[in-house]
N, CA, C and O atoms as a MOPAC input file, in Angstrom:
PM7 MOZYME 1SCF
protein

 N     80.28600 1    70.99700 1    86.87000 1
 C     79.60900 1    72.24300 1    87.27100 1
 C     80.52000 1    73.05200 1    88.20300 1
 O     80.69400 1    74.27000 1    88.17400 1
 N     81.00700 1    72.25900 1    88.94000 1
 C     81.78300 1    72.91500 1    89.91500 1
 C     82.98500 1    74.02000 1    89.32600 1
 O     83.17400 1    75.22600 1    89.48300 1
 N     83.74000 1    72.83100 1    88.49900 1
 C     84.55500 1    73.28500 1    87.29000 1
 C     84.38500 1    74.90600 1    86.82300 1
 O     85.05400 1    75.91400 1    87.05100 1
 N     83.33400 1    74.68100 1    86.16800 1
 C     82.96100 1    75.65500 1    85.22600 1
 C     82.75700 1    76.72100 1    86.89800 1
 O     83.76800 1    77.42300 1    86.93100 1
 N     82.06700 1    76.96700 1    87.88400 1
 C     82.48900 1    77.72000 1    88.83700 1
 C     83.88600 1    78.18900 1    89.09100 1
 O     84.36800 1    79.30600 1    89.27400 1
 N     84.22000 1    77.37700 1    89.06100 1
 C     86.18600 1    78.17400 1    89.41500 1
 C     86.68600 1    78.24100 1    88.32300 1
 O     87.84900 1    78.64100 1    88.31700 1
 N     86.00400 1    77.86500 1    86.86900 1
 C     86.95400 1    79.03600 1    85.90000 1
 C     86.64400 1    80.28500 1    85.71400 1
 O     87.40400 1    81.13400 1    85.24800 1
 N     84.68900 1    80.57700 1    86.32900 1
 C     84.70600 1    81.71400 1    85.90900 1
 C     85.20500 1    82.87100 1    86.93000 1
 O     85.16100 1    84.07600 1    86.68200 1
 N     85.67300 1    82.29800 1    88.08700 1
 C     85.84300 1    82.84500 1    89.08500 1
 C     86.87200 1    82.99900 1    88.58600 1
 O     87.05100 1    84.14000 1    88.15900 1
 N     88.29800 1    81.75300 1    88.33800 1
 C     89.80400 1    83.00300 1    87.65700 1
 C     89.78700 1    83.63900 1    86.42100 1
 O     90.78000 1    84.25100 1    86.02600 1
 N     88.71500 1    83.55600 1    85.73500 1
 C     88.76500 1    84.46400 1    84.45300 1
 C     88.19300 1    85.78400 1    85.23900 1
 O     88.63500 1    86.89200 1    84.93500 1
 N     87.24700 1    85.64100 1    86.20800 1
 C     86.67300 1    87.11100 1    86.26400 1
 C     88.00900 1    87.96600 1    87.20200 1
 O     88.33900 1    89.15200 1    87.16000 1
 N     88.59900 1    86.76100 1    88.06000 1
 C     89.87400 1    87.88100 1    88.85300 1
 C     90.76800 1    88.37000 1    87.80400 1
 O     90.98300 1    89.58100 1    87.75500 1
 N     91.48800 1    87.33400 1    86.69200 1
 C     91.92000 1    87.63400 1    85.65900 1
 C     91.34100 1    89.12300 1    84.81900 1
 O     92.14800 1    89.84500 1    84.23300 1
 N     90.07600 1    89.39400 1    84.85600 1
 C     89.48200 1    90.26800 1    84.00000 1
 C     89.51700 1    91.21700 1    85.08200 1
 O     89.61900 1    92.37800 1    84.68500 1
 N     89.48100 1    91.11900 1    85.91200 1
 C     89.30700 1    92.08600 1    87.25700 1
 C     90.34000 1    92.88300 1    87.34300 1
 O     90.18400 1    94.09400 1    87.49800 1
 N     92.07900 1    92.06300 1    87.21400 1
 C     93.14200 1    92.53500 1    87.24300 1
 C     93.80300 1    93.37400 1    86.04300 1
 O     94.61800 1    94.28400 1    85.89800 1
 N     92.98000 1    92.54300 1    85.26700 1
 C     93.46600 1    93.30100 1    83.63900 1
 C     93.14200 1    94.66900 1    83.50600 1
 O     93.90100 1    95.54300 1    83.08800 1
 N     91.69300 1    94.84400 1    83.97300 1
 C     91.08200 1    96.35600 1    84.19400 1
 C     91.91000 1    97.00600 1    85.40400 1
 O     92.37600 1    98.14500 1    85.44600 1
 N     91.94600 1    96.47000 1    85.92400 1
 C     92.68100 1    97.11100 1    87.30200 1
 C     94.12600 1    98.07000 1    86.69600 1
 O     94.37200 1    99.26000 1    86.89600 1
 N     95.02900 1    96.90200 1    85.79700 1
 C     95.98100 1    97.62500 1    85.20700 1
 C     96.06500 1    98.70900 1    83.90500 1
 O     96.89200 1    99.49200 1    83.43900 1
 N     94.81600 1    98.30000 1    83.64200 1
 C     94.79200 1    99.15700 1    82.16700 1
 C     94.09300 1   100.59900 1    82.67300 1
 O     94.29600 1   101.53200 1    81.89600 1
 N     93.06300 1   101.00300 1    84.21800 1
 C     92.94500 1   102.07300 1    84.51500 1
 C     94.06500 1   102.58700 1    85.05800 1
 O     94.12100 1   103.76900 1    85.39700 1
 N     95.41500 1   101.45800 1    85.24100 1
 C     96.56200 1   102.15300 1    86.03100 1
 C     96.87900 1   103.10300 1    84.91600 1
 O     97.00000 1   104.32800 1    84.89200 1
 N     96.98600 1   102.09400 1    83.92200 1
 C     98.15700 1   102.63900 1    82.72200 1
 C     97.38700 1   103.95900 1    82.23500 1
 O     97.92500 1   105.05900 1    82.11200 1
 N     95.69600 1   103.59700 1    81.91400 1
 C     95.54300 1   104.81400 1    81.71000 1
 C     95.66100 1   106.41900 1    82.08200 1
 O     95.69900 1   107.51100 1    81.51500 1
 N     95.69700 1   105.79500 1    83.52300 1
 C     96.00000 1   107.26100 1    84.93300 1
 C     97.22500 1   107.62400 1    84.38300 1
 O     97.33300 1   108.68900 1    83.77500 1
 N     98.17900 1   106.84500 1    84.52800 1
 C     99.50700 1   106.90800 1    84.23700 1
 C     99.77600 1   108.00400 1    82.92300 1
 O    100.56500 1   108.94800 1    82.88600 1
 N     98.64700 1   107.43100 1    81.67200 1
 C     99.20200 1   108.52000 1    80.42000 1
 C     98.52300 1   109.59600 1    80.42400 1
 O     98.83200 1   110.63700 1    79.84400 1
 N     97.31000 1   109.34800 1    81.24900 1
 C     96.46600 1   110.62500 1    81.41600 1
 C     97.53300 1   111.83200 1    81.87400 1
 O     97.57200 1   112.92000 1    81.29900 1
 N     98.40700 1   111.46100 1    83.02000 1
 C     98.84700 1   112.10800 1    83.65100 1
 C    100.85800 1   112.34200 1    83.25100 1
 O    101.67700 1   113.03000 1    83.86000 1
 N    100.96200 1   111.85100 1    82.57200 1
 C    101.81900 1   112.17600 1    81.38500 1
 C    101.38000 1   113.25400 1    80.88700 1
 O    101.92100 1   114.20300 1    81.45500 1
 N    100.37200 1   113.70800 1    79.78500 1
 C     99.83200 1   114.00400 1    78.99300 1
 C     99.84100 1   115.88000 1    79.82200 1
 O    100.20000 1   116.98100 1    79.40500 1
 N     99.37300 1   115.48700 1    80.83600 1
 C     99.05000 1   116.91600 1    81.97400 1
 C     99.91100 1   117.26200 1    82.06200 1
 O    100.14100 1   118.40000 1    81.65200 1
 N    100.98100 1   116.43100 1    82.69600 1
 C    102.28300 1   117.02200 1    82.76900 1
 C    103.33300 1   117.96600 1    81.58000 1
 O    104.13700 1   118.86200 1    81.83700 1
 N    102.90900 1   117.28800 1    80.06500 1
 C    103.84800 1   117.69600 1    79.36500 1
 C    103.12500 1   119.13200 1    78.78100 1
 O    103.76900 1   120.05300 1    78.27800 1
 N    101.72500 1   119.11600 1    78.95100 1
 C    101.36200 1   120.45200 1    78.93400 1
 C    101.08400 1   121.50200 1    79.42300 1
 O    100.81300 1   122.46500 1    78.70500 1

């Protein structure tokens, strides 16, 4: 039980971070995108 507590805890930081980078990247092309027009 415990187990299953601390995997979902590094899957959710894992999932936490993944979003974290994919709103980077998205800012990032959003703002590409502004720029080239």
């Amino acid at each position: 039980f415990i187990a299953m507590i601390e995997f979902n805890k590094y899957s959710y930081l894992y999932f936490e971070s993944t979003m974290k980078s994919f709103g980077a990247y998205v800012l990032l092309h959003s703002n590409n995108v502004i720029f080239k027009v």
